[in-house]
C-alpha positions in Angstrom: 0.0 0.0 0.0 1.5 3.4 -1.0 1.7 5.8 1.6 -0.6 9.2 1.7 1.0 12.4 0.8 -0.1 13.4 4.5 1.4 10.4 5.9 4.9 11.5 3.6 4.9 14.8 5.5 4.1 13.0 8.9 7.1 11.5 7.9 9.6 14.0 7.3 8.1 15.6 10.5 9.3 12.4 12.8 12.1 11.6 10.9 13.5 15.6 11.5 12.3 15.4 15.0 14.3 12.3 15.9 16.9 13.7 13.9 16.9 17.4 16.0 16.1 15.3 19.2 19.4 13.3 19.2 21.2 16.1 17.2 20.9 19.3 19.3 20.8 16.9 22.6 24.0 15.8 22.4 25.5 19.4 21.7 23.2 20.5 24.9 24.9 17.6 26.6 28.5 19.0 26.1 27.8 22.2 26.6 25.2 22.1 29.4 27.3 19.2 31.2 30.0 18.2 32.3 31.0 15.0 34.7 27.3 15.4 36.0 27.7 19.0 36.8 25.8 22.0 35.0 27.7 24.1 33.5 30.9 22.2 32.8 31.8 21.0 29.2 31.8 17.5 28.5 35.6 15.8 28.2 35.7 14.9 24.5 32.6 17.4 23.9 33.1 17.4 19.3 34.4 14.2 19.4 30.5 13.5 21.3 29.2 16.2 19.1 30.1 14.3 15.4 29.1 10.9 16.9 25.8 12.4 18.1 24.9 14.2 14.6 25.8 10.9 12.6 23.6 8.5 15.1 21.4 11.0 14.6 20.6 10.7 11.0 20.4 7.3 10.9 17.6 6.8 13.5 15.6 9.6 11.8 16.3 7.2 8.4 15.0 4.4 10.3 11.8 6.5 11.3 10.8 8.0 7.8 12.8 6.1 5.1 10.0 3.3 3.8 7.3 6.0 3.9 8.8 9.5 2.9 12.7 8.6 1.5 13.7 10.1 4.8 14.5 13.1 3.2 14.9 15.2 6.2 16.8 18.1 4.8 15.4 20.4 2.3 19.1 20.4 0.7 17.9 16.6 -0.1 14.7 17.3 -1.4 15.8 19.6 -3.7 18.6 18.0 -5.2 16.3 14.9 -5.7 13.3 17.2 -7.7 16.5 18.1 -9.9 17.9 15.3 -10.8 16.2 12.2 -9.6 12.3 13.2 -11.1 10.8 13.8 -7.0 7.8 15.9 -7.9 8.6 19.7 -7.8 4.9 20.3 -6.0 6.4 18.6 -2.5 9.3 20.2 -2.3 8.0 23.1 -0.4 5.9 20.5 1.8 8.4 18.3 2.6 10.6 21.3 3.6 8.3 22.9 5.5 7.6 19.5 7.2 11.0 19.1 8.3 11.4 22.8 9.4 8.5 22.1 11.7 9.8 19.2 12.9 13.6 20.8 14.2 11.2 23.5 15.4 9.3 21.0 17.5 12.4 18.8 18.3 14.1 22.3 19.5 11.4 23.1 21.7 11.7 19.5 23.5 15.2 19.9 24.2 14.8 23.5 25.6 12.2 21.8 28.0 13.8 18.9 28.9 17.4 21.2 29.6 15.4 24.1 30.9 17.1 23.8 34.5 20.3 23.3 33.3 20.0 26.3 30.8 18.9 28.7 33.7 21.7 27.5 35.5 24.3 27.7 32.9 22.6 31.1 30.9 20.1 32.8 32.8 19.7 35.3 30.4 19.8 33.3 27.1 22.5 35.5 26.2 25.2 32.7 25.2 23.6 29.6 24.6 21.8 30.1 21.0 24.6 27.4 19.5 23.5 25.1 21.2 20.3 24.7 19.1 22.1 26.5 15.6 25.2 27.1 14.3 27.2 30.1 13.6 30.8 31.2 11.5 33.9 30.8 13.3 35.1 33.8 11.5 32.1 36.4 11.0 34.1 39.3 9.5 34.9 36.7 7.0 31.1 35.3 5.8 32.6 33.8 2.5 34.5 31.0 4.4 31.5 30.1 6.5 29.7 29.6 3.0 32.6 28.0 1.3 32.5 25.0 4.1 28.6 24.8 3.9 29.1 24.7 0.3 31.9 22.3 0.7 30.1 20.0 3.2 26.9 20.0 1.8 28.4 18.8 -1.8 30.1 16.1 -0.2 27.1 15.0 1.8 24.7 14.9 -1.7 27.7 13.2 -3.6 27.5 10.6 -0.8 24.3 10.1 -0.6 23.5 9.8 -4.4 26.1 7.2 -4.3 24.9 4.9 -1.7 21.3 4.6 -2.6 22.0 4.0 -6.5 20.9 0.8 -7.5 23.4 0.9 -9.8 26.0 1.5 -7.6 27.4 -1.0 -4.9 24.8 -2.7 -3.4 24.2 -1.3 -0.1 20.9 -2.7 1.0 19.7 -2.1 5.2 23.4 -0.6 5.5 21.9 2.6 3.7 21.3 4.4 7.1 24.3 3.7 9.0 26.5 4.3 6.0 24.7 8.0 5.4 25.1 8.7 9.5 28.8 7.5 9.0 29.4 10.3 6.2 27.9 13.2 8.9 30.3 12.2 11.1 33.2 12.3 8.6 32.4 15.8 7.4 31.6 17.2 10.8 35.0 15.7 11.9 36.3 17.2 8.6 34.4 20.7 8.2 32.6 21.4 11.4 34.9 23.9 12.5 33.8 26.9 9.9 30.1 26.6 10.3 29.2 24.0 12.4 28.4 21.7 9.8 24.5 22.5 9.4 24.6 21.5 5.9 20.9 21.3 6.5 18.9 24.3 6.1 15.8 23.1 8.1 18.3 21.5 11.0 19.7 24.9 11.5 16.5 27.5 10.4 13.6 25.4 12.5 16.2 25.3 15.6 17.1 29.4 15.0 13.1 29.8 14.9 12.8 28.0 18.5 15.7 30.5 19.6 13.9 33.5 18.7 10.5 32.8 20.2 12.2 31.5 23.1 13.7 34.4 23.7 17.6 33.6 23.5 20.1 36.4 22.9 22.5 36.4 19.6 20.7 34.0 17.8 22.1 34.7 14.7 18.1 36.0 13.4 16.8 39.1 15.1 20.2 40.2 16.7 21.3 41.8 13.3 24.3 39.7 12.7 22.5 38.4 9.4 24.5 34.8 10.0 20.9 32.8 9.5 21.5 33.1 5.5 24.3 31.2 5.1 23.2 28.0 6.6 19.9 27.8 4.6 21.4 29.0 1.0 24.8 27.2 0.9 23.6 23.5 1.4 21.0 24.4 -1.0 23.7 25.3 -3.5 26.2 22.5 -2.1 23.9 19.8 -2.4 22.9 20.7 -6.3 26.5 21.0 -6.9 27.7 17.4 -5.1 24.2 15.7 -7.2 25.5 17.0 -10.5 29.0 15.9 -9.7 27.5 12.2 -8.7 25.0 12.7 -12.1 27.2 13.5 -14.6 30.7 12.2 -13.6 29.9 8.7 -11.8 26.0 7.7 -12.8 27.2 7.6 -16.7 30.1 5.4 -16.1 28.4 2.6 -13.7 27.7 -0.7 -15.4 24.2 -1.6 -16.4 22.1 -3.5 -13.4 22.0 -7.3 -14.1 18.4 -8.7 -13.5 
């Protein structure tokens, strides 16, 4: 039985919630925490951090794969309408679906932290990257984009190449192989940008921190940081599809039946 478009969105909304759940968790985790004690970073926070993110991926995959794709990144989406014939008319649904569901995801987090935060940040003046990312070098924005760019393209590339039938055959490995490449490029290219490359995992959580009320969240403090993080993966990921599409695809061997 084919699944509903509603039950598709429903989805993407789970599988970005699980996602965001396990995601921003483990970054509250090391920054919130620290031997058991508020406040104090966690020994071995990134390395935590890039384990986190790529567990993270591949239980939302487990959640929405055999109903939606397990899209879970509007980055995906897109690059799949381009070049792998997903209808243009859900793009904006699906994305919207998984920007609600970091949103929602976000919110859980905040709640289930929400000691620990008033502890840490009182005034929700420092504490906005825990739930979205932000450049390493502001004065420099082109780098931060570069690396989204960067990271993104590699991610698509990847992604394209595991679930190709045409490829190697990867079967029920699919999810654990794509959680394996996020922690490869955040242990490669988190450093710049935080490794978003994920426009709803970074906008949804920036929405939460703006209704919520936190400080320098990278949205209504002026900074203008929130662009990067939505535009680059959407021009990463196009440009790591084409590179799969035109310089691999072409050259694989025809499937034997």
């Amino acid at each position: 039985m084919k699944a509903s478009f509603l039950g598709e969105l429903i989805a993407e909304f789970l599988g970005t919630l699980v996602l965001i759940l396990f995601g921003v968790g483990v970054v509250a985790m090391v920054v919130l925490f620290g031997a058991g004690v508020p406040g104090e970073v966690v020994k071995g926070g990134y390395t935590n951090i890039t384990i986190g993110w790529g567990l993270a991926v591949t239980m939302g995959i487990y959640v929405a794969g055999r109903i939606s794709g397990a899209h879970l990144n509007p980055a995906v989406t897109l690059s799949l309408a381009v070049f792998r014939g997903f209808p243009w008319a859900k793009v904006a649904p699906y994305s919207a679906a998984q920007i609600a569901g970091a949103f929602v995801a976000s919110a859980i987090v905040f709640l289930n932290y929400r000691p620990a935060f008033q502890k840490f940040d009182p005034l929700l003046e420092k504490t906005a990257g825990v739930f979205t990312t932000f450049p390493a070098f502001p004065e420099l924005p082109f780098y931060g984009f570069l690396d989204q760019v960067v990271g993104t393209a590699l991610l698509l590339l990847l992604i394209f190449a595991i679930t190709d039938e045409h490829n190697q055959p990867i079967g029920p490995l699919g999810p654990m192989l794509v959680g394996l490449v996020v922690v490869a490029i955040g242990i490669s290219f988190g450093g710049m940008h935080g490794y978003a490359i994920n426009p709803a995992r970074d906008f949804g959580p920036r929405l939460f921190t703006a209704a919520a009320g936190f400080r320098n969240n990278g949205l209504t403090d002026a900074s203008g940081v929130f662009w990067v993080p939505i535009v680059a993966p959407l021009v990463g990921g196009l440009l790591g599809a084409a590179l799969y599409e035109f310089a691999i695809r072409p050259h694989l061997p025809e499937r034997e039946e």
